[in-house]
PDB file as gemmi writes it, atoms N, CA and C in Angstrom:
CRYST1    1.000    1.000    1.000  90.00  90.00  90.00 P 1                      
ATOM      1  N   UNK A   1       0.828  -1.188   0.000  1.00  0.00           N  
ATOM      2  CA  UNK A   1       0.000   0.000   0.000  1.00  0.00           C  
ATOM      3  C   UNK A   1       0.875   1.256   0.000  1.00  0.00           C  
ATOM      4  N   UNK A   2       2.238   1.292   0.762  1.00  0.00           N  
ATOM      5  CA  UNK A   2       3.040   2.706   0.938  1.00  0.00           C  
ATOM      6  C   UNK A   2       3.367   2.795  -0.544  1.00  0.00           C  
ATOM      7  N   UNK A   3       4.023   1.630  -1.183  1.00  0.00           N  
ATOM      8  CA  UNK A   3       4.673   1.516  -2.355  1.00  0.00           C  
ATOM      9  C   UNK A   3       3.490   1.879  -3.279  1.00  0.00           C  
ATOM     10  N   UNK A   4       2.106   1.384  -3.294  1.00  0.00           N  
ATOM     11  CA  UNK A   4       0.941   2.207  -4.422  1.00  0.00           C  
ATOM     12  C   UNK A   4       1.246   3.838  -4.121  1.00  0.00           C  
ATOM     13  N   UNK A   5       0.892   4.155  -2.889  1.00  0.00           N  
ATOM     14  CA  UNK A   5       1.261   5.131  -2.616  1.00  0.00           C  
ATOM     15  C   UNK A   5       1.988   6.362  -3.277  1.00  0.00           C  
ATOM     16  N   UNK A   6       3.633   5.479  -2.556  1.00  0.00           N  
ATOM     17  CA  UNK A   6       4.804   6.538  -3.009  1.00  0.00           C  
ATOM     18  C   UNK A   6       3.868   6.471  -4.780  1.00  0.00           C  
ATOM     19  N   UNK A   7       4.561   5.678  -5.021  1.00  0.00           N  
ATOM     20  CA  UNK A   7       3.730   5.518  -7.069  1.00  0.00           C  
ATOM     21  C   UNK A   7       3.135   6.531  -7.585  1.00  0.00           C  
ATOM     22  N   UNK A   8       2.294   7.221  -6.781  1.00  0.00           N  
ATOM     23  CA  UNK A   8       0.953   7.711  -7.289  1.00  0.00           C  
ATOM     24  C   UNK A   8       1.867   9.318  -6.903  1.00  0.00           C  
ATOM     25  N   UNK A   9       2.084   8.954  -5.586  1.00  0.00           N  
ATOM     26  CA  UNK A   9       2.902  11.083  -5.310  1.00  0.00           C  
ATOM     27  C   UNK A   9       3.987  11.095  -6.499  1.00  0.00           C  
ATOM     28  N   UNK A  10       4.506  10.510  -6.945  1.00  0.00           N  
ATOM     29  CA  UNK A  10       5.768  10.278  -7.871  1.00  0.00           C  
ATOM     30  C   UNK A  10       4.882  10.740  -9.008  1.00  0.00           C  
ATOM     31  N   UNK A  11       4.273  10.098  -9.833  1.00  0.00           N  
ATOM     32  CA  UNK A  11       3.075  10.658 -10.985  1.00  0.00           C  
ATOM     33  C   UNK A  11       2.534  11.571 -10.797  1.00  0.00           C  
ATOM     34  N   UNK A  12       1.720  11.956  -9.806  1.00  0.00           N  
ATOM     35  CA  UNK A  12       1.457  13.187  -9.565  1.00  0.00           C  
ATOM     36  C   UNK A  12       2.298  14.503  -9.773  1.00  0.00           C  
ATOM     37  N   UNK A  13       3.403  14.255  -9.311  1.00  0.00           N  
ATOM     38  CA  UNK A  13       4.023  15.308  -8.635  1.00  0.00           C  
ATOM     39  C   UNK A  13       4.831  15.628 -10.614  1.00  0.00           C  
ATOM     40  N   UNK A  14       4.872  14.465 -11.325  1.00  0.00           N  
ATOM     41  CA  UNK A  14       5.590  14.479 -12.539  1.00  0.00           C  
ATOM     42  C   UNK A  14       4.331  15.447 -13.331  1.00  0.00           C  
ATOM     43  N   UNK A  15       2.898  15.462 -13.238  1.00  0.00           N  
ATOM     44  CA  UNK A  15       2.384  15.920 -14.160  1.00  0.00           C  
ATOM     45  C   UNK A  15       2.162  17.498 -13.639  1.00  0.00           C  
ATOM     46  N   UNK A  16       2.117  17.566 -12.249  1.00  0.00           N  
ATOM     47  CA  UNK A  16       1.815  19.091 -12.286  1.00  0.00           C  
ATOM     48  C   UNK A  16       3.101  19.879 -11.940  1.00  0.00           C  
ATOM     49  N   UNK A  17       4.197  19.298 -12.215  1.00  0.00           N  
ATOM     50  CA  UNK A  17       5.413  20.245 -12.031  1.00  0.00           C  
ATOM     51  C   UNK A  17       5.554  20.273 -14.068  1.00  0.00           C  
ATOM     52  N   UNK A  18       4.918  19.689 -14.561  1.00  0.00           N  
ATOM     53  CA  UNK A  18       4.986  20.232 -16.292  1.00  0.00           C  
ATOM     54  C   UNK A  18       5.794  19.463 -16.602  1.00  0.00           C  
ATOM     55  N   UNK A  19       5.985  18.253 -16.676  1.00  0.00           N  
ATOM     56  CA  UNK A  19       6.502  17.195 -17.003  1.00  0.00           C  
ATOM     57  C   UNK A  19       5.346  15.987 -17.704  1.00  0.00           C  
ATOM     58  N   UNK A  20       5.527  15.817 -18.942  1.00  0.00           N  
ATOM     59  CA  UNK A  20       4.334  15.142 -19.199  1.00  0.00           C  
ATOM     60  C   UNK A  20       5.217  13.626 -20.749  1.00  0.00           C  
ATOM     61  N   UNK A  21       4.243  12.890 -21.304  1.00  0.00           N  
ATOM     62  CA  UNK A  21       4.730  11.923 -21.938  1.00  0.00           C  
ATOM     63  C   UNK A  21       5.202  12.693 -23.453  1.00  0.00           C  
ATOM     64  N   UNK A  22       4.364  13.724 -23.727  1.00  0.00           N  
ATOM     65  CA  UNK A  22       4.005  14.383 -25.683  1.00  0.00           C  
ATOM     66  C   UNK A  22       4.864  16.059 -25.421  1.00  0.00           C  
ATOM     67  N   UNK A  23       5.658  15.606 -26.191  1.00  0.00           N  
ATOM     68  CA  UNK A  23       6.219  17.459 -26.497  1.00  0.00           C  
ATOM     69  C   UNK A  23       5.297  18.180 -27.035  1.00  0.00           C  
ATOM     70  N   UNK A  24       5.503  19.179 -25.921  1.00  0.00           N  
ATOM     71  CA  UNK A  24       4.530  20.495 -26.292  1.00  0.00           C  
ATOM     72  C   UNK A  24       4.838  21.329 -27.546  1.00  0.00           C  
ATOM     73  N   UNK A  25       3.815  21.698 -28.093  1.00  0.00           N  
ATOM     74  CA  UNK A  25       4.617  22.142 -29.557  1.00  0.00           C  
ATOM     75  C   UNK A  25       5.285  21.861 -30.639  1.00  0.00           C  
ATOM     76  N   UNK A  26       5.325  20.251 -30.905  1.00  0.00           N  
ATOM     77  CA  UNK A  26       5.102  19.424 -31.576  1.00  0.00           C  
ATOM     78  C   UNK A  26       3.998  19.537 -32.350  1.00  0.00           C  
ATOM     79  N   UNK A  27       3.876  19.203 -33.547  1.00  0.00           N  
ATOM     80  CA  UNK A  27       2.745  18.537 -34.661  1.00  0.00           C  
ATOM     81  C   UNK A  27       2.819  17.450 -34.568  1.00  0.00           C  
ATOM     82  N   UNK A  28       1.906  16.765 -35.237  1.00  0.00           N  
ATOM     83  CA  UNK A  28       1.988  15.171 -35.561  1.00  0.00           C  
ATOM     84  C   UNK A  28       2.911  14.851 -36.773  1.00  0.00           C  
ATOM     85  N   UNK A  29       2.922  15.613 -37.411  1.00  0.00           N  
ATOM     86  CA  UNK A  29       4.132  15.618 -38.476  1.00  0.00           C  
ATOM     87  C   UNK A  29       5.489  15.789 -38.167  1.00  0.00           C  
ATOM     88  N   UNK A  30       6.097  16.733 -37.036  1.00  0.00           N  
ATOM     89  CA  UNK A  30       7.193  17.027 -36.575  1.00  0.00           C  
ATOM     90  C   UNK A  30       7.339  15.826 -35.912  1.00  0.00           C  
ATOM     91  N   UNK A  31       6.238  15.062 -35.311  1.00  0.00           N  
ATOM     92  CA  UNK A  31       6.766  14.088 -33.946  1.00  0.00           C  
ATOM     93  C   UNK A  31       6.968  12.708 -35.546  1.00  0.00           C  
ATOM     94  N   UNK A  32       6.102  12.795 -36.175  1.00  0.00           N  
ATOM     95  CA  UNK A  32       6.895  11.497 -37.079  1.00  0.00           C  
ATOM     96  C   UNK A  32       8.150  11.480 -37.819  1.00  0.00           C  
ATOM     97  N   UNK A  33       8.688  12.862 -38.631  1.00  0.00           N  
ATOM     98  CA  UNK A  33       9.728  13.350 -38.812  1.00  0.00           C  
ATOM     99  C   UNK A  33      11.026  12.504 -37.979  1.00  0.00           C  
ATOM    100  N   UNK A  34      10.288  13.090 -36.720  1.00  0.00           N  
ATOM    101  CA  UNK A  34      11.939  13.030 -35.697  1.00  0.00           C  
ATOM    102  C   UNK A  34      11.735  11.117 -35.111  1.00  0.00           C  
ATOM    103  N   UNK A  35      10.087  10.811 -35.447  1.00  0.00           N  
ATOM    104  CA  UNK A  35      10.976   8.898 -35.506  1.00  0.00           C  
ATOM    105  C   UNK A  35      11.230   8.259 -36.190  1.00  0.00           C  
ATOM    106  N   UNK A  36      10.819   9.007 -37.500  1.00  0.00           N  
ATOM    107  CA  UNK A  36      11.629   8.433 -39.006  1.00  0.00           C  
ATOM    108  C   UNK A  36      13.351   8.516 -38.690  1.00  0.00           C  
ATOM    109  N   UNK A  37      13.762  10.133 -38.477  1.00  0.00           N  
ATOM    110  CA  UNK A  37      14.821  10.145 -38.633  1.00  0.00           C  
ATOM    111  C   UNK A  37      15.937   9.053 -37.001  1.00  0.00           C  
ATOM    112  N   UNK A  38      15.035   9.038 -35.813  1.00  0.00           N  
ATOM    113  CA  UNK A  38      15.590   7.926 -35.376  1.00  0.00           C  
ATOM    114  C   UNK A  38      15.646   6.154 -35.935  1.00  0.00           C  
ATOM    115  N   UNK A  39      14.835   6.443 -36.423  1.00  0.00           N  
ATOM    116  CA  UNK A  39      14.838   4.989 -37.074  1.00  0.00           C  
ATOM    117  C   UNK A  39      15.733   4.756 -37.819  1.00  0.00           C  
ATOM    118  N   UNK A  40      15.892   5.686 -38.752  1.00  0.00           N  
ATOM    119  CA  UNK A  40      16.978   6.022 -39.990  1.00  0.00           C  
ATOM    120  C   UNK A  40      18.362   6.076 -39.323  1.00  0.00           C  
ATOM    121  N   UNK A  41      18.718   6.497 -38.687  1.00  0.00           N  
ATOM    122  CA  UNK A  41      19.730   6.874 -37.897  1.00  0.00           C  
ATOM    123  C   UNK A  41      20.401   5.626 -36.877  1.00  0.00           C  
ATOM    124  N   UNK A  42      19.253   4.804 -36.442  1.00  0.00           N  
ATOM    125  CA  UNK A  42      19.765   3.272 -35.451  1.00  0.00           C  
ATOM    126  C   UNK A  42      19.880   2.697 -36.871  1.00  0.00           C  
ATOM    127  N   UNK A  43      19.248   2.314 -37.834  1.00  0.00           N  
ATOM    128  CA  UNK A  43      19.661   1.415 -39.158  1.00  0.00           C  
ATOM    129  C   UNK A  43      20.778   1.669 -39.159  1.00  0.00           C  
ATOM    130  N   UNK A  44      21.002   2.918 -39.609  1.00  0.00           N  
ATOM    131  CA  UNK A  44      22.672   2.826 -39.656  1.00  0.00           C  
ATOM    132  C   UNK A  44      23.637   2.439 -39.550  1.00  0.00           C  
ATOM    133  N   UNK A  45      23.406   3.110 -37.695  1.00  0.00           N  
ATOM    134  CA  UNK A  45      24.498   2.648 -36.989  1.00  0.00           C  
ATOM    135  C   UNK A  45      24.733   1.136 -36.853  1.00  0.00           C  
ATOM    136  N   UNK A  46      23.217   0.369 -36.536  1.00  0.00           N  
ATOM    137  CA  UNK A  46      23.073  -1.370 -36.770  1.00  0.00           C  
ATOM    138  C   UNK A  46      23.963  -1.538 -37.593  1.00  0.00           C  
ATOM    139  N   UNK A  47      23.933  -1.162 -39.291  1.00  0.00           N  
ATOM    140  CA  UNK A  47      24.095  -2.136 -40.289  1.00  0.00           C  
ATOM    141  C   UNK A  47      26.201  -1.321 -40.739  1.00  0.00           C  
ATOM    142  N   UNK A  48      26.263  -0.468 -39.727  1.00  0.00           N  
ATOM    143  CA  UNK A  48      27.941   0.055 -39.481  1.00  0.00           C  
ATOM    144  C   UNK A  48      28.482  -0.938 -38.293  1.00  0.00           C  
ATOM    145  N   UNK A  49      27.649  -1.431 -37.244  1.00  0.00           N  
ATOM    146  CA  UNK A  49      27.992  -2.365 -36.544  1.00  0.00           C  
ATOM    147  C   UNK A  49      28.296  -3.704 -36.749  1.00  0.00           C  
ATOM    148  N   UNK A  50      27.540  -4.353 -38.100  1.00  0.00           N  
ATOM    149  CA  UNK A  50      27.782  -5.419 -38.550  1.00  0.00           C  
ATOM    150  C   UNK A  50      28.786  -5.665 -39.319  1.00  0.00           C  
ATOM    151  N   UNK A  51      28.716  -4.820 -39.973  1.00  0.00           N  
ATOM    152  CA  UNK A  51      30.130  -4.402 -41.106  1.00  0.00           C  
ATOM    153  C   UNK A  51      31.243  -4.336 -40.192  1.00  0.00           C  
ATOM    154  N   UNK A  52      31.562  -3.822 -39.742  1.00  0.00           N  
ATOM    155  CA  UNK A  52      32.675  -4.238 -38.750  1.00  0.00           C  
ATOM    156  C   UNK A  52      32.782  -5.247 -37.888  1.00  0.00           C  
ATOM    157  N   UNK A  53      31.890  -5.948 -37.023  1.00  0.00           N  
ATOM    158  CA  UNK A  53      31.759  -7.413 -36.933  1.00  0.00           C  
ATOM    159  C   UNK A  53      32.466  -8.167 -38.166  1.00  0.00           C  
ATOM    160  N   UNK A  54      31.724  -7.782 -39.605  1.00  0.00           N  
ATOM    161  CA  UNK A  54      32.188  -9.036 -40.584  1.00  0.00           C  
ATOM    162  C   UNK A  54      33.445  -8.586 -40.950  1.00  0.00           C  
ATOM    163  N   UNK A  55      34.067  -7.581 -40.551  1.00  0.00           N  
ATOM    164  CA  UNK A  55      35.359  -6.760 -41.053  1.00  0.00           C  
ATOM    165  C   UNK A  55      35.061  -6.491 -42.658  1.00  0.00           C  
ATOM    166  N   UNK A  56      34.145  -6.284 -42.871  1.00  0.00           N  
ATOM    167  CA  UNK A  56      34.192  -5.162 -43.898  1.00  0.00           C  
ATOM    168  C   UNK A  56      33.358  -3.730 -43.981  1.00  0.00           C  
ATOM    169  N   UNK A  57      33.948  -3.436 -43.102  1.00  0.00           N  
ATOM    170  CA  UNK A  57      34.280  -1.724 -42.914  1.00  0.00           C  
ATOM    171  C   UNK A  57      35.556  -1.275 -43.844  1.00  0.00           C  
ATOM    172  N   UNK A  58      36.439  -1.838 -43.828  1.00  0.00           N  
ATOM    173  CA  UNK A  58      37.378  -1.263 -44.566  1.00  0.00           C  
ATOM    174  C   UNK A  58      37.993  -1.956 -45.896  1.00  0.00           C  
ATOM    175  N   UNK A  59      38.535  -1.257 -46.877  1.00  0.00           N  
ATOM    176  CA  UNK A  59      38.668  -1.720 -47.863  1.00  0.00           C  
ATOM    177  C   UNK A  59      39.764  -3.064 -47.776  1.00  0.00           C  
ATOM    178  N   UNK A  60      39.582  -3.934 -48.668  1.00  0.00           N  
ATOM    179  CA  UNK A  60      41.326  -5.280 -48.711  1.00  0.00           C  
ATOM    180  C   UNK A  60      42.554  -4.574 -48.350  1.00  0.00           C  
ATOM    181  N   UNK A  61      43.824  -5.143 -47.962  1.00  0.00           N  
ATOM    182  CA  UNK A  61      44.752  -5.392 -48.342  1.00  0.00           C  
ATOM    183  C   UNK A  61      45.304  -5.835 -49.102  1.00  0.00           C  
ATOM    184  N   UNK A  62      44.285  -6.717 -49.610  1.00  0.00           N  
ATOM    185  CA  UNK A  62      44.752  -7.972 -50.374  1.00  0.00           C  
ATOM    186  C   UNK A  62      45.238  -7.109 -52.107  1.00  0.00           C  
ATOM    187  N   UNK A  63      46.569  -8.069 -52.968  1.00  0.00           N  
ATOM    188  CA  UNK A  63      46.743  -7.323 -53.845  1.00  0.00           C  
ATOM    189  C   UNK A  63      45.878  -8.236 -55.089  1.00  0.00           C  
ATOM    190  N   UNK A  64      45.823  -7.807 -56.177  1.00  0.00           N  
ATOM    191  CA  UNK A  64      45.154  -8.357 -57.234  1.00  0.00           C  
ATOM    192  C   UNK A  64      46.058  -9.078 -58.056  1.00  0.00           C  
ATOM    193  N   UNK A  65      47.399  -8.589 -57.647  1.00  0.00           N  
ATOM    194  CA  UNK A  65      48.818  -8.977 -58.469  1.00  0.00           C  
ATOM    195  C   UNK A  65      49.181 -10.656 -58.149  1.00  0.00           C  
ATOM    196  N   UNK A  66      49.378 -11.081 -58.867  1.00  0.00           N  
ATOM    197  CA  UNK A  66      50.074 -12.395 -58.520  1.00  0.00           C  
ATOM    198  C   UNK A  66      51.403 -12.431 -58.330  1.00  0.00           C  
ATOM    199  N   UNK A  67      51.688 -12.989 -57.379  1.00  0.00           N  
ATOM    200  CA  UNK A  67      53.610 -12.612 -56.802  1.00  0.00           C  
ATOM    201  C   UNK A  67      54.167 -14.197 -57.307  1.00  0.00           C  
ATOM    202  N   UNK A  68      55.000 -13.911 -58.033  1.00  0.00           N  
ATOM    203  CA  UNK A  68      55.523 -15.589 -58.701  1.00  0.00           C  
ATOM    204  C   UNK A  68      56.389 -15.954 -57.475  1.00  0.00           C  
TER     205      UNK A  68                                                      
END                                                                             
């Protein structure tokens, strides 16, 4: 019951000190914008993370020449 409690003063206290879940002043267009561009932005970095896992991030060493 203290722990429902505390819970509830904790929420409370988050919505009327102006703390809330939705940016104020936001559109619905601005707020999809900015999770496109997170989305866009973790792909990235994901598919820069793998590439270096498979080590190809960087170009060969290797030569094309045949050494007799």
């Amino acid at each position: 019951m203290r722990l429902f409690a505390a819970v509830a003063l904790c929420v409370l206290g988050m919505m009327l000190s102006g703390c809330s879940w939705q940016h104020p002043g936001e559109t619905a267009k601005e707020v999809s914008q900015r999770h496109d561009r997170t989305l866009r932005l973790n792909n990235q970095m994901m598919l820069s993370d793998i590439d270096r896992v498979l080590l190809l991030d960087q170009p060969s060493r290797l030569t094309d020449k045949r050494i007799p």
